[in-house]
ZAMARGU-4260 file (C-alpha; in steps of 0.2 Angstrom, whole numbers, plus 5000, padded with zeros to 4 digits):
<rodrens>
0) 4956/4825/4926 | 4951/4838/4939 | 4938/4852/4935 | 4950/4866/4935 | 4969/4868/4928
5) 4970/4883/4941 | 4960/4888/4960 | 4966/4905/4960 | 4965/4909/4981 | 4961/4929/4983
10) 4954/4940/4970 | 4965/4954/4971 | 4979/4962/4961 | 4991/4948/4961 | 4978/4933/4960
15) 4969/4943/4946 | 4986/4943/4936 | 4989/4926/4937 | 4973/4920/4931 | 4973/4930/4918
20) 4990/4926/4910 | 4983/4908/4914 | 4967/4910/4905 | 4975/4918/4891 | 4987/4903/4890
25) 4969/4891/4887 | 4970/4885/4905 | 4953/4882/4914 | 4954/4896/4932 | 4940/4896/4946
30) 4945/4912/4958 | 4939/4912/4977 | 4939/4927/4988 | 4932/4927/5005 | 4925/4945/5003
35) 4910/4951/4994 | 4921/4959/4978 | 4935/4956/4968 | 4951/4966/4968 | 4957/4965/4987
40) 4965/4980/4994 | 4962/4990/4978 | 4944/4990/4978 | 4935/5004/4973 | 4917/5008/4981
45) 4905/5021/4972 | 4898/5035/4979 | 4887/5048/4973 | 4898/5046/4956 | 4914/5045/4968
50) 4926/5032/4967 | 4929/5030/4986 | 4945/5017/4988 | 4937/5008/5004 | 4954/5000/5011
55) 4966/5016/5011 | 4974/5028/4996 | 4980/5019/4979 | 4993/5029/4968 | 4999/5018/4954
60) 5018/5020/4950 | 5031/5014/4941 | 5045/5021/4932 | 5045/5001/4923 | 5036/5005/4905
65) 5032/4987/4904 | 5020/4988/4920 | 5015/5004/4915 | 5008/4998/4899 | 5001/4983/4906
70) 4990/4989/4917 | 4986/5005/4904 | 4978/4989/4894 | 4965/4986/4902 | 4960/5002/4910
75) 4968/5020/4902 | 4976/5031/4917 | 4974/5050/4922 | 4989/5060/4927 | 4985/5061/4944
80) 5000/5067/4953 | 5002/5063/4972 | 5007/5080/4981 | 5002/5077/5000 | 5001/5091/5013
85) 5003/5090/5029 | 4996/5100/5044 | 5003/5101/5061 | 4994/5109/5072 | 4984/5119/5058
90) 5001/5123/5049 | 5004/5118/5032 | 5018/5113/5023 | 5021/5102/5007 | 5025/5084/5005
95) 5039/5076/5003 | 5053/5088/5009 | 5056/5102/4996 | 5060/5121/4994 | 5044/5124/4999
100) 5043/5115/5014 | 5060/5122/5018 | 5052/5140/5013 | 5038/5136/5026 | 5046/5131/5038
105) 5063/5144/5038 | 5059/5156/5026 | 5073/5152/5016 | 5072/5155/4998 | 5089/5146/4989
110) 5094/5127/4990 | 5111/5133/4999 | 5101/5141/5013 | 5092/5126/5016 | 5106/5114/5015
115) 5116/5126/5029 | 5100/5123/5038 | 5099/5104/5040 | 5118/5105/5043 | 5117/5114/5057
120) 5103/5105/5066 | 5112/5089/5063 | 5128/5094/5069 | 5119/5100/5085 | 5112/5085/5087
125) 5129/5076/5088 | 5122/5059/5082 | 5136/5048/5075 | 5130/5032/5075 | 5111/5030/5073
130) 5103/5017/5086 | 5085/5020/5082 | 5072/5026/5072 | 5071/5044/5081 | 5091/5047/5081
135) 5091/5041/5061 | 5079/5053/5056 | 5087/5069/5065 | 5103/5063/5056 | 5096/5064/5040
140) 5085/5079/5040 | 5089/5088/5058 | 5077/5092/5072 | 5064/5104/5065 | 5057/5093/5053
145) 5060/5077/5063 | 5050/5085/5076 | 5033/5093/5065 | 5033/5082/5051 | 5041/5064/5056
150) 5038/5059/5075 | 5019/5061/5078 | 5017/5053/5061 | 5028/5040/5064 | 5023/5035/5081
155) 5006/5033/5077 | 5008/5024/5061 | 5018/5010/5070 | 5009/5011/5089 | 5026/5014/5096
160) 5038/5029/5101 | 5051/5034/5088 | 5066/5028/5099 | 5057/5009/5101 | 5057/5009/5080
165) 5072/5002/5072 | 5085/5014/5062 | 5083/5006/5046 | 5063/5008/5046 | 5067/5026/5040
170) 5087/5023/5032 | 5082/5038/5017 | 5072/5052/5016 | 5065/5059/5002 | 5074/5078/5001
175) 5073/5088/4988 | 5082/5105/4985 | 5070/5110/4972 | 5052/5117/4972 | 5044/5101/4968
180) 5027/5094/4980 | 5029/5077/4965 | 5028/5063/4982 | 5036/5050/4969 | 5050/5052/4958
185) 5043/5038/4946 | 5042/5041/4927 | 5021/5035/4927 | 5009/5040/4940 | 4991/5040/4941
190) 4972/5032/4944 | 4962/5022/4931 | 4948/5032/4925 | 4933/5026/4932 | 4941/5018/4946
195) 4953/5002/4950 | 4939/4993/4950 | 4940/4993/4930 | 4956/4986/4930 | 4952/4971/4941
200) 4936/4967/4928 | 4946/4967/4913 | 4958/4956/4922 | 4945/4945/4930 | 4934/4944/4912
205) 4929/4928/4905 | 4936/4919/4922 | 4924/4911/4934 | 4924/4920/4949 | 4914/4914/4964
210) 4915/4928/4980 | 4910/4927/4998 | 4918/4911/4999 | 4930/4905/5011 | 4946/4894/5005
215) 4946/4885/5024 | 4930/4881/5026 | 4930/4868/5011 | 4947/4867/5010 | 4948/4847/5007
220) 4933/4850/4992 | 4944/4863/4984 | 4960/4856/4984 | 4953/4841/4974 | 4944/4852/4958
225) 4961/4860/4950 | 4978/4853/4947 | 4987/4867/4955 | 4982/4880/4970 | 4988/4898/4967
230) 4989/4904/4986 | 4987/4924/4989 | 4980/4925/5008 | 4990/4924/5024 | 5006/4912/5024
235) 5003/4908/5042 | 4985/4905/5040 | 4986/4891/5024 | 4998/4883/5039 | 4987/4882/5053
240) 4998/4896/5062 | 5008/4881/5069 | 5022/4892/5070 | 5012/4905/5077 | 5004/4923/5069
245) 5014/4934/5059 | 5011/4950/5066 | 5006/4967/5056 | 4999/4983/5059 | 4981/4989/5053
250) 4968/5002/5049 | 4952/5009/5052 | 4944/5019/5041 | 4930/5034/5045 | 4920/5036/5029
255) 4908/5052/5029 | 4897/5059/5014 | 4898/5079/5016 | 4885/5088/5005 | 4898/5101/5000
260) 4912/5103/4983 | 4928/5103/4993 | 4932/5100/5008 | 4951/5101/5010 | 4955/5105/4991
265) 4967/5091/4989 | 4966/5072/4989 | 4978/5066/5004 | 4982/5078/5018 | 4991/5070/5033
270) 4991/5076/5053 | 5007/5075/5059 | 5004/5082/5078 | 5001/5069/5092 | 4985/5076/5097
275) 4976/5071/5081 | 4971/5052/5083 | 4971/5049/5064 | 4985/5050/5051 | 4977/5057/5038
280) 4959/5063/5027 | 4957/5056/5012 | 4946/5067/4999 | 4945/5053/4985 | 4936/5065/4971
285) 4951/5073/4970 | 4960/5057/4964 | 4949/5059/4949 | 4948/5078/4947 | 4928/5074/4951
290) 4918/5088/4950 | 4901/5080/4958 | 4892/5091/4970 | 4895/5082/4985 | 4912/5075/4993
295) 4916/5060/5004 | 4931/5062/5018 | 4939/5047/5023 | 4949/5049/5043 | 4962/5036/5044
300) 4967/5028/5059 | 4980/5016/5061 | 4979/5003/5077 | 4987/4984/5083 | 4981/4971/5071
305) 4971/4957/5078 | 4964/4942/5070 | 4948/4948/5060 | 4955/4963/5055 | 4962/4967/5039
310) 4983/4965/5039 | 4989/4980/5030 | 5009/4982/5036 | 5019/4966/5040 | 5030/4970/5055
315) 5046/4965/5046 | 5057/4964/5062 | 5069/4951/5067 | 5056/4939/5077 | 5044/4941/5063
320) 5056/4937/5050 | 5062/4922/5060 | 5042/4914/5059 | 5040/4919/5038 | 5055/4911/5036
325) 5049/4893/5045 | 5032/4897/5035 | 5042/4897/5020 | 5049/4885/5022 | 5034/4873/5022
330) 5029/4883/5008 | 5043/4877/4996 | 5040/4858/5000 | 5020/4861/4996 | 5017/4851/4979
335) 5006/4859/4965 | 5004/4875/4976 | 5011/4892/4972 | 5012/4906/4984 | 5013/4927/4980
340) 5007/4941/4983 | 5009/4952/5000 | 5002/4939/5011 | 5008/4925/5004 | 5026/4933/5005
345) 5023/4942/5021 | 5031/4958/5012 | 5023/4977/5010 | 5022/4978/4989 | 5017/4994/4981
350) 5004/4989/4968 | 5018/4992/4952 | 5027/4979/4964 | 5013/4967/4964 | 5010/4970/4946
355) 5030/4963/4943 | 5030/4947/4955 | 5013/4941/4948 | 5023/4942/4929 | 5038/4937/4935
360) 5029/4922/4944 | 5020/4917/4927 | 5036/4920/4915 | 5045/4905/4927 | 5029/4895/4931
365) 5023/4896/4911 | 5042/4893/4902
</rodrens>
């Protein structure tokens, strides 16, 4: 008999899900993460009464009630609605595409105006048959918008110009010919009062969780103390990269404490120019309707992914695709191991998505 039904590898979203349906079936779990906290990616770091999310926005939603209720169990929601603005060049205009971005940028005032608009840019561009991500994109919404609010942004998400980035990166873009700044069109939206970091405890409660502690280094002593090894961390990294490293893009983030209320009176404001080296200021408070005296700005800034740094976006391109699938291959013949979550699946999952695979996973694994 080993010490442990379950080793649980990665305290976050998905790891935290499976333990607790596993716990809550009467099986023995011991979690590991290699960082200092639980909850991975959605972790929540207080400062001066402000729940600043230290790796990057976090908007819960779902238009699944299931989900929406789950995580409502352990942790009640605010109706935080995500309505992004962007600024190019020290002009404004609402997120995603809508009558008042249309408005902003034409001065058009009815739906038909700004339909006529986008038609006639689109038929000047004379693009039939879309070969990249630049050529998709004026298709679909014309130059103007292409060239304020998509480009820039764009290029410097992904490190690469627009007409290097594959079509389908980009294949539908939210257009809306109502006065609407709603960025999701999902039924539930919103944060957990008090932070994620409430949801992850009531997931984690009554589990033994052991953090700053490092799979790999004892990798023979762990795989011995539980029957079965739940694997959350990177595919090619439980491998030995023997097929070589999946690649993804990352982040770095610029954290500053301004002793000021507001600084840019909404959560998530993104800079869509090329000049501006970073994407976008986060001003968590706002996530939270926080009125504390003080506000803390986060500047985002994307760059190449290199081994140490946090993976954030897997490069899903054909070469990529082509090495996951060798990984996962490996990964169905592995006995008593189970594999998900993003890293593991080598996939970009919104959190409502995380949420699903990690009850889908227990529903099969459990009947």
């Amino acid at each position: 008999m080993k010490e442990y039904d379950y080793l649980i590898v990665g305290a976050g979203l998905w790891g935290s899900i499976f333990a607790h349906e596993a716990n809550n079936r009467g099986k023995k779990c011991l979690v590991i993460d290699r960082r200092t906290h639980t909850g991975g990616n959605i972790f929540c770091e207080n400062v001066e009464g402000i729940n600043v999310h230290k790796y990057g926005a976090h908007i819960f939603h779902t238009n699944d009630k299931e989900i929406w209720d789950y995580v409502n169990s352990f942790v009640e929601f605010n109706r935080y609605t995500n309505s992004p603005v962007a600024n190019f060049n020290g002009e404004l205009y609402n997120l995603p595409f809508n009558m008042n971005t249309f408005y902003q940028l034409w001065k058009v005032r009815t739906p038909e105006e700004a339909k006529e608009k986008i038609r006639q840019q689109v038929e000047e561009a004379g693009i039939t048959d879309p070969k990249n991500l630049e050529e998709q994109a004026i298709s679909l919404v014309g130059t103007d918008i292409y060239e304020k609010l998509i480009k820039a942004y764009t290029e410097k998400q992904w490190g690469r110009k627009a007409t290097e980035l594959p079509a389908f990166i980009i294949k539908r873009l939210p257009v809306r010919f109502t006065f609407d700044n709603n960025y999701f069109n999902d039924r539930y939206q919103g944060i957990p009062i008090g932070g994620y970091n409430k949801l992850t405890e009531g997931l984690l409660k009554n589990i033994e969780v052991r953090t700053g502690v490092d799979f790999f280094e004892n990798r023979e002593e762990f795989t011995n103390i539980a029957e079965t090894i739940v694997y959350t961390g990177p595919i090619d990294e439980y491998f030995g990269f023997q097929f070589g490293q999946l690649e993804y893009r990352s982040l770095r983030f610029d954290n500053q404490l301004l002793d000021q209320e507001n600084y840019q009176g909404n959560a998530v404001v993104n800079y869509t120019d090329g000049e501006t080296p970073f994407t976008r200021i986060i001003e968590h408070k706002h996530f939270e309707f926080g009125t504390q005296p003080k506000t803390v700005i986060t500047h985002e800034y994307p760059q190449e992914w290199v081994k140490g740094a946090e993976p954030y976006y897997p490069v899903n391109d054909d070469k990529n695709t082509a090495v996951f699938n060798q990984y996962k291959e490996l990964a169905a013949q592995e006995e008593n191991v189970i594999f998900g979550g993003r890293l593991a699946e080598y996939r970009y999952y919104d959190m409502h998505q995380v949420v699903g695979s990690a009850l889908k996973k227990v529903k099969t694994h459990f009947s």
